[in-house]
VEXNUVO-340924 format. One record per residue (C-alpha): z, y, x. Coordinates in steps of 0.05 Angstrom, whole numbers, padded with zeros to 5 digits, always signed. Each point is the difference from the previous one (the first is absolute). Layout:
ZYX;...
This chain:
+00000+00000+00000;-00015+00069+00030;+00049+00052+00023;-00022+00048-00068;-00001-00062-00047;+00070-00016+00023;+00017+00071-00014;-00026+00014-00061;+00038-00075-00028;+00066+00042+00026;-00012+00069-00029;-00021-00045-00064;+00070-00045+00004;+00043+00063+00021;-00027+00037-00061;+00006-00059-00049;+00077-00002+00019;+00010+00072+00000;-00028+00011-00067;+00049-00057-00019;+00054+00025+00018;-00013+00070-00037;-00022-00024-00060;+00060-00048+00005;+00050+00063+00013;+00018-00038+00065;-00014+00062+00025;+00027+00044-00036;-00035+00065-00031;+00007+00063+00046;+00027-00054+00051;-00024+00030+00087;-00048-00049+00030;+00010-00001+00064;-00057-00046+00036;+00034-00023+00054;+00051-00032-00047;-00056-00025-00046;-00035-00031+00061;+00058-00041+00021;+00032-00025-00075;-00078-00022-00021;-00021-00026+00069;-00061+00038+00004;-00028+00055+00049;+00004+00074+00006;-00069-00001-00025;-00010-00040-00050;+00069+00027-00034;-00032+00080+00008;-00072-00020-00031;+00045-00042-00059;+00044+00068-00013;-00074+00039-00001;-00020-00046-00049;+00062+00003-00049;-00005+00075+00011;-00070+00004-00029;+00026-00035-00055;+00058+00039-00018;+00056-00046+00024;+00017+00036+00058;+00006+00072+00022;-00016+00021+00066;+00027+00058+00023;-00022+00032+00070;+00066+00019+00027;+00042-00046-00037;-00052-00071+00007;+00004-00045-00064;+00037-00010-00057;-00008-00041-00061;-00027+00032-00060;+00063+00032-00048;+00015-00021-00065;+00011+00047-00057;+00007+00003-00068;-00044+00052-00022;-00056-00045+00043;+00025-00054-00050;-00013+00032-00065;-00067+00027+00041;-00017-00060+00018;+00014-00045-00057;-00034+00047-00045;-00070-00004+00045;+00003-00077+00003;+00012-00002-00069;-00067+00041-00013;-00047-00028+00062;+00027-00080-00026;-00015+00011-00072;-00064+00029+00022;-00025-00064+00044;+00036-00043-00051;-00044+00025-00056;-00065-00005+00034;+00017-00070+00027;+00011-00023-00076;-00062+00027-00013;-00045-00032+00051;+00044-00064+00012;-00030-00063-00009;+00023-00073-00014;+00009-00009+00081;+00037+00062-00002;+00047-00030-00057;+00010-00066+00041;+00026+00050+00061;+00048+00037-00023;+00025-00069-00042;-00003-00041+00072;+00041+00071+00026;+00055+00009-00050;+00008-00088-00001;+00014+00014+00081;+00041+00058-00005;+00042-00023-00053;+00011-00068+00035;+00021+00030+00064;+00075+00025+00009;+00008+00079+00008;+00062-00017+00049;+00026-00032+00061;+00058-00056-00014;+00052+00037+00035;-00011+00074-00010;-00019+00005-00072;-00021+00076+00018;-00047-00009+00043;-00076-00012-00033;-00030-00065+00040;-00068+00028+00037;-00040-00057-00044;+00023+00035-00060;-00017+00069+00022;-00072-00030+00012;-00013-00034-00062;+00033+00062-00042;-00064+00042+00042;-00037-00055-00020;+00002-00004-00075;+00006+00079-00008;-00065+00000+00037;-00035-00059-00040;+00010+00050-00071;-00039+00050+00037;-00049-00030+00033;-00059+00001-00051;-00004+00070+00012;-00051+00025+00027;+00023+00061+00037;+00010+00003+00068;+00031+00065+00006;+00049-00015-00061;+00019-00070+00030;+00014+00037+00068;+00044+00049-00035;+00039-00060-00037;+00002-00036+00069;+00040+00065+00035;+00043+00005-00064;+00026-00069+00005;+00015+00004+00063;+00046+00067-00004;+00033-00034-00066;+00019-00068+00040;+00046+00040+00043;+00040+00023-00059;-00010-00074-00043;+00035-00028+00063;+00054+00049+00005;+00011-00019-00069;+00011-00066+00021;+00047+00014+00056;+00043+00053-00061;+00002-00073-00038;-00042+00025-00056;-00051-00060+00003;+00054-00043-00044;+00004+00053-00054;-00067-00010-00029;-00038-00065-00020;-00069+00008+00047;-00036-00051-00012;+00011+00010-00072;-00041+00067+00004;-00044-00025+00037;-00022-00051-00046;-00003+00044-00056;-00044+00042+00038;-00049-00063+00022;+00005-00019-00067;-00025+00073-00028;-00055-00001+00058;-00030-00069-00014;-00006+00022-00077;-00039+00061+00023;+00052+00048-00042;-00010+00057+00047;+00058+00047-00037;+00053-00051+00013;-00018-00021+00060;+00008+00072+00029;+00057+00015-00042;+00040-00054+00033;-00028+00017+00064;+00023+00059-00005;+00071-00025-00017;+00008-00043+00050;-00013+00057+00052;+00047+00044-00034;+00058-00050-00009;-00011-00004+00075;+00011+00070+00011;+00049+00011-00051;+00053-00057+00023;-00012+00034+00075;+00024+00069-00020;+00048-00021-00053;+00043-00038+00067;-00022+00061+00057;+00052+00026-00027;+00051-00038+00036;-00026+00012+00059;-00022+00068+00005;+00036+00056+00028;+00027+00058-00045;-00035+00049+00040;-00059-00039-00005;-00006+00001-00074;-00044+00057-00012;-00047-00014+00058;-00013-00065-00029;+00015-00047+00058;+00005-00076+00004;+00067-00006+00054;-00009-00064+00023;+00076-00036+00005;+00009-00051+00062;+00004-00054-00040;-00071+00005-00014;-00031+00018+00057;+00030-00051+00029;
C-alpha cells in the first residue's frame, strides 16, 4: 500500500472516531481539543488527527478558532428549537416527495429497514445510557430509507446535514435518560405504517411529532443542568456526569 493510501485510511479512521465521539457527547460540546492529546488517546498521527478536525469543522461539529485551535461545536437551546423546526420542514419535504415517487422496491426498503432497526437493541448490556453504534446505524438507516424516493439532491443533502446536527442532541438525550420515557419503536411503526399506506398528512404529522417530542423531553430536563445565569442566553451546561 502506498505512503498516501496509508494516509488517507488514517485521516479516514481518525475522522470516523472523532465524529463518534462528538456525536456520542464523549466529547463534550464546547469541550478544547487539543491534538496532541487526541493523537495519543486515538493512536493516530499529528496529521491524520488535524485533516479529521478540518473535516468535522466543515461540517459544523467543530469550531476552529485561530488563536484558541479547536473546539467542539456548542450546544444551545435556541439552536434546538432552530434546528428542530428546519428538520421538521426539509424531512416532511423529502418525505412527501418520496411517497409520491416510491415504488414497490421502495416499500420493501424501508419494510427490510424498520424489521432491522426494530430488531436491534438501542443499548449496551451494562450501561443502559449509552446507544450501541449498530443502533445508531440502522436508526440512519431507516430515516434515510422514507426519504429516499426523492428525487432531490439538494433537499436530501440538506436532510443529510440536519440529521447529523440532531444526533448530537438525540444522544445527549440518551445519556439525560430520556430514551426510557417514550415508547420508540412504537412511533416508529406508526409512522412506517402511515408511509407504506401512502397517507402523506399522517405520515408527516407524526414525523413531525417524533422530532418534537425529541426536542421537547431535551429542554423540559436542561433545566437541571443549566446554570441560572445561563437561563436567558439559552445554554445547554453540560454536568460531568454526562460528559463523562
Amino acid at each position: 500500500m502506498s505512503k498516501e493510501l496509508t494516509h488517507k485510511s488514517l485521516a479516514h479512521r481518525a475522522y470516523e472516531r472523532l465524529r463518534e465521539d462528538v456525536l456520542a457527547c464523549k466529547l463534550a460540546p464546547g469541550e478544547r481539543l487539543n491534538i496532541n492529546e487526541l493523537c495519543q488517546a486515538l493512536g493516530f498521527n499529528l496529521s491524520a488527527v488535524r485533516e479529521s478536525l478540518s473535516k468535522l469543522t466543515s461540517e459544523g461539529l467543530v469550531q476552529a478558532d485561530p488563536k484558541r485551535g479547536f473546539n467542539v461545536a456548542p450546544i444551545s437551546v435556541a439552536e434546538l428549537r432552530d434546528l428542530t423546526s428546519v428538520r421538521i420542514e426539509i424531512e416532511n419535504l423529502c418525505l412527501r416527495r418520496s411517497m409520491a415517487l416510491g415504488d414497490v422496491a421502495w416499500e420493501a426498503s424501508v419494510l427490510a429497514a424498520f424489521h432491522i432497526m426494530s430488531n436491534t437493541p438501542q443499548t449496551e448490556a451494562d450501561n443502559t445510557l449509552q446507544a450501541t453504534s449498530d443502533w445508531w446505524t440502522v436508526h440512519a438507516a431507516y430515516h434515510h430509507s422514507l426519504c429516499r424516493a426523492c428525487d432531490s439532491p439538494w433537499l436530501m443533502r440538506m436532510r443529510a446535514q440536519l440529521f447529523v446536527q440532531s444526533e448530537r442532541y438525540r444522544m445527549l438525550g440518551g445519556r439525560l435518560g430520556l430514551r426510557d420515557r417514550r415508547d420508540v419503536n412504537r412511533e416508529h411503526q406508526e409512522i412506517t405504517d402511515a408511509v407504506l399506506a401512502r397517507d402523506v398528512d399522517r405520515a408527516t404529522g407524526l414525523m413531525a411529532s417524533h422530532f418534537e417530542m425529541t426536542s421537547k423531553m431535551l429542554l423540559d430536563a436542561s433545566a437541571s443542568y443549566v446554570r441560572e445565569s445561563d437561563l436567558n442566553r439559552g445554554i445547554f451546561v453540560i454536568d460531568a456526569r454526562i460528559s463523562s
